[in-house]
Jmol script that loads the backbone (N, CA, C; Angstrom):
load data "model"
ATOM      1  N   UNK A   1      77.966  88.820 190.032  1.00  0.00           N
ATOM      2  CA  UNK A   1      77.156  89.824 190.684  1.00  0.00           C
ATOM      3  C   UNK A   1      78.025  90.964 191.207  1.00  0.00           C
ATOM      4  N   UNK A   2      78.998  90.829 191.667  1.00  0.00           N
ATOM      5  CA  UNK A   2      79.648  91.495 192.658  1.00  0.00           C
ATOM      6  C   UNK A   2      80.739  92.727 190.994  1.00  0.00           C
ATOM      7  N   UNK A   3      81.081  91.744 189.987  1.00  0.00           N
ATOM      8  CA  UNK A   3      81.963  92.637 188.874  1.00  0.00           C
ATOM      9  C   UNK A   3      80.379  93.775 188.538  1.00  0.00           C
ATOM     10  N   UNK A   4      79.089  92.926 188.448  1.00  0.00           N
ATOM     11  CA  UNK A   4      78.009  94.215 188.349  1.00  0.00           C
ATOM     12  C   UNK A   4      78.050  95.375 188.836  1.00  0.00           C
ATOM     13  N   UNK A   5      78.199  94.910 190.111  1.00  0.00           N
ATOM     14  CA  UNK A   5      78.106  96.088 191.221  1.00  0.00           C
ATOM     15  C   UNK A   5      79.671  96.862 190.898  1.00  0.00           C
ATOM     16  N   UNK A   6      80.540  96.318 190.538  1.00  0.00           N
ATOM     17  CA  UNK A   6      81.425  97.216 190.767  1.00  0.00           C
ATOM     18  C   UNK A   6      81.233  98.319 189.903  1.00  0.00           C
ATOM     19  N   UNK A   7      81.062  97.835 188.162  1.00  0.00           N
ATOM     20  CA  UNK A   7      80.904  98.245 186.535  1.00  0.00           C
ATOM     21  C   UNK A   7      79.612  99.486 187.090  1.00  0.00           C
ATOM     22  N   UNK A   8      78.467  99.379 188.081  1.00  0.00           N
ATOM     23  CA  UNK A   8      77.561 100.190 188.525  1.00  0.00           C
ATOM     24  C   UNK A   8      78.210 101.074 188.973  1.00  0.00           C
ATOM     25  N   UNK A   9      79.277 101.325 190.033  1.00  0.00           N
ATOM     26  CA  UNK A   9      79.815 102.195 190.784  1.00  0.00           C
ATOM     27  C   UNK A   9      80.947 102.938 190.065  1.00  0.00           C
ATOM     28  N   UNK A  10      81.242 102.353 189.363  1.00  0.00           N
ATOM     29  CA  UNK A  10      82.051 102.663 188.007  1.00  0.00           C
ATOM     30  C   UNK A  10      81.440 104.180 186.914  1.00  0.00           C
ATOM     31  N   UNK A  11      80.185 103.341 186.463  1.00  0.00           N
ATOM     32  CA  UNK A  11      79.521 103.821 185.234  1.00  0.00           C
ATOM     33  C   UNK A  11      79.088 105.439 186.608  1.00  0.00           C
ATOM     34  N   UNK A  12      78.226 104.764 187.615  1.00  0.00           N
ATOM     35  CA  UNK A  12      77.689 106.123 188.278  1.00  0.00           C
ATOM     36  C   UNK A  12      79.321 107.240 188.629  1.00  0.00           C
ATOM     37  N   UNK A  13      80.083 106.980 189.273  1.00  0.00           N
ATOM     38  CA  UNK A  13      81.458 107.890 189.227  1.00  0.00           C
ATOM     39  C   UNK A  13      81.623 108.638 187.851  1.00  0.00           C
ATOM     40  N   UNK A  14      81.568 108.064 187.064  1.00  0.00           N
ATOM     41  CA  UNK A  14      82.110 108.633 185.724  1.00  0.00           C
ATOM     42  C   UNK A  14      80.908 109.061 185.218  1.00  0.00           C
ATOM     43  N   UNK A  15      79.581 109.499 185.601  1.00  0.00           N
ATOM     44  CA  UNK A  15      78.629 110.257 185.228  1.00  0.00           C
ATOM     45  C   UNK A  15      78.564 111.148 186.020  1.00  0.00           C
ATOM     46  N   UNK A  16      78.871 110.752 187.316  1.00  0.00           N
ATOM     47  CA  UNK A  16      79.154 112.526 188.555  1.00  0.00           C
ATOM     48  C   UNK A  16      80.181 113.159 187.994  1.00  0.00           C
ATOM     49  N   UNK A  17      81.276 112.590 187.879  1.00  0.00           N
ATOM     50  CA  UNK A  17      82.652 113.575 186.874  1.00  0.00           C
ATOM     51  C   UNK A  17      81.902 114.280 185.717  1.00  0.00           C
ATOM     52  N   UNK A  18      81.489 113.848 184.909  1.00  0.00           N
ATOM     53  CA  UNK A  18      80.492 114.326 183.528  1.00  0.00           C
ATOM     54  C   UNK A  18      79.950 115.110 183.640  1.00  0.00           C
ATOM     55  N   UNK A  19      79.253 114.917 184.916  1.00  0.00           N
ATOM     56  CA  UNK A  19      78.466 115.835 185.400  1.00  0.00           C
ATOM     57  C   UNK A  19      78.671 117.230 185.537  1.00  0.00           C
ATOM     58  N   UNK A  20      80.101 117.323 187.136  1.00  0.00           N
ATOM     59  CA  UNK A  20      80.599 118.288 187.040  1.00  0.00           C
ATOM     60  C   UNK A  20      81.547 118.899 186.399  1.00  0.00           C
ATOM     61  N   UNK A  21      82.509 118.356 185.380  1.00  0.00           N
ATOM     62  CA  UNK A  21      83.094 118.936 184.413  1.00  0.00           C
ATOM     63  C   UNK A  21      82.602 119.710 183.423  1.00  0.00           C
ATOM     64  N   UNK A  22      83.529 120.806 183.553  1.00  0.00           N
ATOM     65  CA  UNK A  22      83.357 121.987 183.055  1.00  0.00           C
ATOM     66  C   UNK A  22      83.575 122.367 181.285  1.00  0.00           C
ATOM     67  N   UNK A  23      83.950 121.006 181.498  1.00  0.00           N
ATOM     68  CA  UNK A  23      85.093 121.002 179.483  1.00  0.00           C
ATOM     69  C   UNK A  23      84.007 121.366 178.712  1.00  0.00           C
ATOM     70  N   UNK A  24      84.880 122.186 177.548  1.00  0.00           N
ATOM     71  CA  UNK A  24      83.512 122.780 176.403  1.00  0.00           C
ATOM     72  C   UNK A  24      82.986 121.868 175.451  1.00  0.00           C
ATOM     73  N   UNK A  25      83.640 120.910 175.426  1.00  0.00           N
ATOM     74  CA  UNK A  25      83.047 119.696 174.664  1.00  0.00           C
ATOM     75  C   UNK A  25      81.539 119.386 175.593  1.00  0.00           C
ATOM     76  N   UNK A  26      81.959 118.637 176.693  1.00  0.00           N
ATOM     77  CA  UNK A  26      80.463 118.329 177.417  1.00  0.00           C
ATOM     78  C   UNK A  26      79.618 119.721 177.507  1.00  0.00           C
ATOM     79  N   UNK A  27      79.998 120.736 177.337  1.00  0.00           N
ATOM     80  CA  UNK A  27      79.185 121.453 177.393  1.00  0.00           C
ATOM     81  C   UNK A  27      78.392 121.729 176.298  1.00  0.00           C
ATOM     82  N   UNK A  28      78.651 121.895 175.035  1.00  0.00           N
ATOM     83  CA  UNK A  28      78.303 121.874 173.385  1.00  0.00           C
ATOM     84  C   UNK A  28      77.443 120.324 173.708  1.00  0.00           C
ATOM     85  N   UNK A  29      78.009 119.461 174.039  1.00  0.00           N
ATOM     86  CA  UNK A  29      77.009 118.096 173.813  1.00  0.00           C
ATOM     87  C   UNK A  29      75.718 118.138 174.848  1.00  0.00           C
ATOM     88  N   UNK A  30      75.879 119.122 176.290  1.00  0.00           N
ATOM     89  CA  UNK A  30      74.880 119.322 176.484  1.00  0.00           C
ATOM     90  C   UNK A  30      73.701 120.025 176.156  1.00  0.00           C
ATOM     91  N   UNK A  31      74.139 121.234 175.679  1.00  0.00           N
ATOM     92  CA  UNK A  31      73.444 122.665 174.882  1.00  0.00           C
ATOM     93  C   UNK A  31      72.618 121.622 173.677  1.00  0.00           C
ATOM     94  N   UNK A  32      73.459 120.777 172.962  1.00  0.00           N
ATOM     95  CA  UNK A  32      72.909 120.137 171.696  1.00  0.00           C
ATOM     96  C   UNK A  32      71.958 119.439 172.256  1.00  0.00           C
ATOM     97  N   UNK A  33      72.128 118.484 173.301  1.00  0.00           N
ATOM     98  CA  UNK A  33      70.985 117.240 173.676  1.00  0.00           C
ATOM     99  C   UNK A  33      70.206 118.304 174.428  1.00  0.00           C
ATOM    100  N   UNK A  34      69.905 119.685 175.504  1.00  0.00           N
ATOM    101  CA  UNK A  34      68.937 120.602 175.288  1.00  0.00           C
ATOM    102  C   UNK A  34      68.284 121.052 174.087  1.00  0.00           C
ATOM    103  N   UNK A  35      68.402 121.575 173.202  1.00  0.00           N
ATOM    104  CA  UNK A  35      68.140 121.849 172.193  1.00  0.00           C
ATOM    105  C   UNK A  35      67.525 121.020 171.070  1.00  0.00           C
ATOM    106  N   UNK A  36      67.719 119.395 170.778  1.00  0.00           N
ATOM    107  CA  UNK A  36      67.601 118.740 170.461  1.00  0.00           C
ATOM    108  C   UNK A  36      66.171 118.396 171.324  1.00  0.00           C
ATOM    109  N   UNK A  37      66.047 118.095 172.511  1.00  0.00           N
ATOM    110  CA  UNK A  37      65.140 117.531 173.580  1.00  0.00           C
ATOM    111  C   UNK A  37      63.918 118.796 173.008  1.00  0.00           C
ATOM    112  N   UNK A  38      64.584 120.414 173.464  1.00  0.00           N
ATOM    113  CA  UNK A  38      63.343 121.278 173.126  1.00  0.00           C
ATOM    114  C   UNK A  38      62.714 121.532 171.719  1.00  0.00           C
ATOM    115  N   UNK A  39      63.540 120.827 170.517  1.00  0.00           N
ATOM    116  CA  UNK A  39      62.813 120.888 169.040  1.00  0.00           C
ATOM    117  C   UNK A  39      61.736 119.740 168.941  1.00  0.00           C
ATOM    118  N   UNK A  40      62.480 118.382 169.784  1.00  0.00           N
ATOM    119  CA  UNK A  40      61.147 117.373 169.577  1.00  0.00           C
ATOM    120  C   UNK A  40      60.083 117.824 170.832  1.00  0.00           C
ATOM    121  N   UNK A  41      60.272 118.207 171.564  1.00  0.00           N
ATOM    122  CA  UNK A  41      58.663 118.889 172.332  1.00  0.00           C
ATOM    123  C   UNK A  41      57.851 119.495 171.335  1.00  0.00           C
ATOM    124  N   UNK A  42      58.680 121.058 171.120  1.00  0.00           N
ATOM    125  CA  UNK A  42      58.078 121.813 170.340  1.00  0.00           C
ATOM    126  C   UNK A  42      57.078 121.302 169.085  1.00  0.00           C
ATOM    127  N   UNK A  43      58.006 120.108 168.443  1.00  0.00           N
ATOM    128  CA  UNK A  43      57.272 119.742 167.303  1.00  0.00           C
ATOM    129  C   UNK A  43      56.295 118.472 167.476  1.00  0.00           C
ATOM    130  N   UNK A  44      55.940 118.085 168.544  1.00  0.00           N
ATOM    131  CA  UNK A  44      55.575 116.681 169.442  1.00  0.00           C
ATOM    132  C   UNK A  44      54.110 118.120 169.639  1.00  0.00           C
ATOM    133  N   UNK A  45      54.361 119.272 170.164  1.00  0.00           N
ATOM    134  CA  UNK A  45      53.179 120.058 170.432  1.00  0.00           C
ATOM    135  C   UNK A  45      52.418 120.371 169.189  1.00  0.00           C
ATOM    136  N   UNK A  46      53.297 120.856 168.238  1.00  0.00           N
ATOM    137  CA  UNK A  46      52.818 121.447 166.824  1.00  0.00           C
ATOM    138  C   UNK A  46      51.876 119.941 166.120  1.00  0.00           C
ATOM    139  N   UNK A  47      52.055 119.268 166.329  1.00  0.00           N
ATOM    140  CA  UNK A  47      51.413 118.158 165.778  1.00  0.00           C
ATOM    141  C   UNK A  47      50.572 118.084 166.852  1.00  0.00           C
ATOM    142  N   UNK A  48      50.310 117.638 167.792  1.00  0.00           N
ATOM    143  CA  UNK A  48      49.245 117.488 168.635  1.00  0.00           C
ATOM    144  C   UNK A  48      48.154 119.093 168.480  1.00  0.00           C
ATOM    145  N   UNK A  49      48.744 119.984 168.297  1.00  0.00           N
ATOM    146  CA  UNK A  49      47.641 120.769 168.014  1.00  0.00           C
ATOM    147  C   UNK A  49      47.038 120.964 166.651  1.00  0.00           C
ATOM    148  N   UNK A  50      47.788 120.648 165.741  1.00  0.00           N
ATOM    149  CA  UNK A  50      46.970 119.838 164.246  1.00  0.00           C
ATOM    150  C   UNK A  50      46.289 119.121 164.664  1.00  0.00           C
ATOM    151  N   UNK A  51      46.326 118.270 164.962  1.00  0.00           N
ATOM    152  CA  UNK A  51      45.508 116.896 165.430  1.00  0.00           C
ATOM    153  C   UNK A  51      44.395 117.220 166.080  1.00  0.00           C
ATOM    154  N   UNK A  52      44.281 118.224 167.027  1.00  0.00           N
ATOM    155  CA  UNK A  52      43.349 118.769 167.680  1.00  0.00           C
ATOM    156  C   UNK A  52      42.626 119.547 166.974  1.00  0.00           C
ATOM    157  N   UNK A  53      43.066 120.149 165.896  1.00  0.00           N
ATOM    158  CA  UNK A  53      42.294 121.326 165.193  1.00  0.00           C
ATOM    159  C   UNK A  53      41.089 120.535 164.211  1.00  0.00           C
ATOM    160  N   UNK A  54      42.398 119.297 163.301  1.00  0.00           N
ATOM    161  CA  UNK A  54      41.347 118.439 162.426  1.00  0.00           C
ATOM    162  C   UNK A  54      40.653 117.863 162.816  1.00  0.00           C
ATOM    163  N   UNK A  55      40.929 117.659 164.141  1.00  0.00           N
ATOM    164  CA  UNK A  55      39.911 116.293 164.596  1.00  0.00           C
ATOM    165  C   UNK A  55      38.355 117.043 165.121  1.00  0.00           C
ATOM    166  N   UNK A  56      38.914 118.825 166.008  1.00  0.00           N
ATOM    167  CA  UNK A  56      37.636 119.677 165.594  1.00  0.00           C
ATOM    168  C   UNK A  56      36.826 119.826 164.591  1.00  0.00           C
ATOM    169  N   UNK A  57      37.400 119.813 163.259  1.00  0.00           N
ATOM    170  CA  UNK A  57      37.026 120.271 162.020  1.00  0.00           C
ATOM    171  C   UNK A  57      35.927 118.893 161.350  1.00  0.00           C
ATOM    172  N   UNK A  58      36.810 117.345 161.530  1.00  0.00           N
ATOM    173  CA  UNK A  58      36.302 116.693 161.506  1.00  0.00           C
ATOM    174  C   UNK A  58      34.462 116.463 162.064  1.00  0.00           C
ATOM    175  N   UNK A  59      34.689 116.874 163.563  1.00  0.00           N
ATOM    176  CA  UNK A  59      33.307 116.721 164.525  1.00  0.00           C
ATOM    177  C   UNK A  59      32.391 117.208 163.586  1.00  0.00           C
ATOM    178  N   UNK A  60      33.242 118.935 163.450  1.00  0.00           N
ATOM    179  CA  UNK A  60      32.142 119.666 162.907  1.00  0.00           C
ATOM    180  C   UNK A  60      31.629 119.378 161.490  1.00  0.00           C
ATOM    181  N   UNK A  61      32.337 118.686 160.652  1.00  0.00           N
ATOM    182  CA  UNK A  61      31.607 118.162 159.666  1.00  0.00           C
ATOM    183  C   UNK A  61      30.895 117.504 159.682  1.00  0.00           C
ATOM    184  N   UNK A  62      30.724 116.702 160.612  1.00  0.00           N
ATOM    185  CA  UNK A  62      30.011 115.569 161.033  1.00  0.00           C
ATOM    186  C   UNK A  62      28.941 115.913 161.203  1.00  0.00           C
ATOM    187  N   UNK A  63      28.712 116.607 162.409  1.00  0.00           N
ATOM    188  CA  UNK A  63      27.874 117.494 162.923  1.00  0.00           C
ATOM    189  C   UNK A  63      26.895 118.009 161.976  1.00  0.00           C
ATOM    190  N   UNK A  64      27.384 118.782 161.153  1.00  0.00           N
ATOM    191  CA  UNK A  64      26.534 119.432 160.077  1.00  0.00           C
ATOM    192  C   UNK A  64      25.683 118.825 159.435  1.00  0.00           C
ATOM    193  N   UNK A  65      27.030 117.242 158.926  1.00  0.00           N
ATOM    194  CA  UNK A  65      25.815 116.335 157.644  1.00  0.00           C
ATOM    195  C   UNK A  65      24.676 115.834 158.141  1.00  0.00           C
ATOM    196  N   UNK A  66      24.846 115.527 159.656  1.00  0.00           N
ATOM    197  CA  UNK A  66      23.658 115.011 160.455  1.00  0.00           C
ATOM    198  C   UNK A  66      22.878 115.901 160.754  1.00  0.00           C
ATOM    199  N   UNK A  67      22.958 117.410 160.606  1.00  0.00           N
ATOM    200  CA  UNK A  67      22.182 118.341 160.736  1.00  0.00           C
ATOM    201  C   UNK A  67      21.306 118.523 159.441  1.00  0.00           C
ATOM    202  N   UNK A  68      21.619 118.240 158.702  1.00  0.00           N
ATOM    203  CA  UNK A  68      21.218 118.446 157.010  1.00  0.00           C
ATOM    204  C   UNK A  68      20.358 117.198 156.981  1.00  0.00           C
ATOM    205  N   UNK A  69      20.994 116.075 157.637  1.00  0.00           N
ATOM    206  CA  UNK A  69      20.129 114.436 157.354  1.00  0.00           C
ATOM    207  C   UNK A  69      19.111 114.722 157.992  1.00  0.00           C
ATOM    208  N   UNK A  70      18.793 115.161 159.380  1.00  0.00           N
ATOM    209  CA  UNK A  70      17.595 115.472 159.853  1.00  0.00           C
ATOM    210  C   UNK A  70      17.058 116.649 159.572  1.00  0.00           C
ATOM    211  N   UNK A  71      17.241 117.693 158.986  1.00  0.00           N
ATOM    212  CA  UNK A  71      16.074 118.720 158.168  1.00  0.00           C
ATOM    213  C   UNK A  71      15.507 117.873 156.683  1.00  0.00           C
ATOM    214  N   UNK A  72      16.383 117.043 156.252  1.00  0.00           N
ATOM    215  CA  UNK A  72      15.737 116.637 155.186  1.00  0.00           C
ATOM    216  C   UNK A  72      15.143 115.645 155.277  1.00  0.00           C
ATOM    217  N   UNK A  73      15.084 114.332 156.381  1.00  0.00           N
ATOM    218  CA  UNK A  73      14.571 113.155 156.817  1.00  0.00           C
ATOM    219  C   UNK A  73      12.940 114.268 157.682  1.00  0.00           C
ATOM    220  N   UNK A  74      13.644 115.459 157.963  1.00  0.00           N
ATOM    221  CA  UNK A  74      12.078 116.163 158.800  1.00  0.00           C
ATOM    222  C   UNK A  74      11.059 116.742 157.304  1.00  0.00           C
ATOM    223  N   UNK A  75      11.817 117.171 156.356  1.00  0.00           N
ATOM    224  CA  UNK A  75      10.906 117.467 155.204  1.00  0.00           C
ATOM    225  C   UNK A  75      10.251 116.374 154.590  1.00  0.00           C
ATOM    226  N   UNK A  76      10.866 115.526 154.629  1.00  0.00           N
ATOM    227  CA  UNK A  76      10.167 114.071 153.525  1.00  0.00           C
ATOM    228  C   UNK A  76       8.888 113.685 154.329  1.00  0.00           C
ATOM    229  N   UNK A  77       9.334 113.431 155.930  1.00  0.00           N
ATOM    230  CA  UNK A  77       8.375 112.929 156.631  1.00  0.00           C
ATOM    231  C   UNK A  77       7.322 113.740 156.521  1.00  0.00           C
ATOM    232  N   UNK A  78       6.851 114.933 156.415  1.00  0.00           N
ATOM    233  CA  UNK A  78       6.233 116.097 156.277  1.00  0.00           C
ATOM    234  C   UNK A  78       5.449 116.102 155.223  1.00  0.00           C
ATOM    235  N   UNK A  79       6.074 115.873 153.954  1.00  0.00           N
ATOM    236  CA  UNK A  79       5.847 116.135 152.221  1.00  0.00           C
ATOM    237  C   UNK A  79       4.743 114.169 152.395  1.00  0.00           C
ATOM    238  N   UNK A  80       5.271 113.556 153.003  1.00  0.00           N
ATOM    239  CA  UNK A  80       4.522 112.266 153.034  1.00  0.00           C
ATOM    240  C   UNK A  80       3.326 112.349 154.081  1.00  0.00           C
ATOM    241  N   UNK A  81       3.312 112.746 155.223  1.00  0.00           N
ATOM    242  CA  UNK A  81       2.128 112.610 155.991  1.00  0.00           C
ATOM    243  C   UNK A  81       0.951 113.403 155.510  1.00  0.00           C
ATOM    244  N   UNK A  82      -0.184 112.800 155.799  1.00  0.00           N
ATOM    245  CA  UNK A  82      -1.442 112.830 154.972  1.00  0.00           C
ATOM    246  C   UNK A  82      -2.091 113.943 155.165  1.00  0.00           C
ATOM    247  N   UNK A  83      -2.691 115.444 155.541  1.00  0.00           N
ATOM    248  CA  UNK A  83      -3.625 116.365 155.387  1.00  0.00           C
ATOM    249  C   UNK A  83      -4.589 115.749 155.779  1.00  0.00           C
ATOM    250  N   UNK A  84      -4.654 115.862 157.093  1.00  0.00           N
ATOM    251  CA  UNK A  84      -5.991 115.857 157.950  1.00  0.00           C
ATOM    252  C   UNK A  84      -7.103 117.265 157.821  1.00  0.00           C
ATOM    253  N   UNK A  85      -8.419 117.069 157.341  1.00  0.00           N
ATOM    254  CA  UNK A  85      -9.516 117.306 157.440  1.00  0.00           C
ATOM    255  C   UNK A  85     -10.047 117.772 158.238  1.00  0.00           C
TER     256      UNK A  85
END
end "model"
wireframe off; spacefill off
backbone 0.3
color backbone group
């Protein structure tokens, strides 16, 4: 328990150094893991708004055929009921 805690106080020190070091290496590896982080948003959005568009497009097809099923389920019923006198 206690080598845990140390390997913890360890790993956290040497991520505050990381942190504040200035070297152009960590800096290029940060710019990259920014950059990297903002292409999968970007493209995490671009797909979610496909998804949103087809899944509109979808409704509205839907929508329609059931609009078409009931003008033509309203004509049959119509073309069949009897001419009252």
């Amino acid at each position: 328990m206690q080598l845990e805690a140390a390997h913890a106080v360890e790993i956290t020190k040497l991520v505050e150094y990381v942190d504040r070091k200035e070297d152009p290496l960590i800096q290029v590896v940060r710019i990259h893991q920014y950059n990297t982080d903002s292409a999968v948003l970007e493209t995490a959005k671009c797909l979610k708004t496909d998804v949103q568009r087809e899944t509109r497009k979808m409704k509205e097809s839907i929508a329609e055929k059931k609009k078409k099923k009931k003008k033509e389920r309203e004509k049959d019923e119509g073309a069949k009921a009897p001419e009252k006198k």
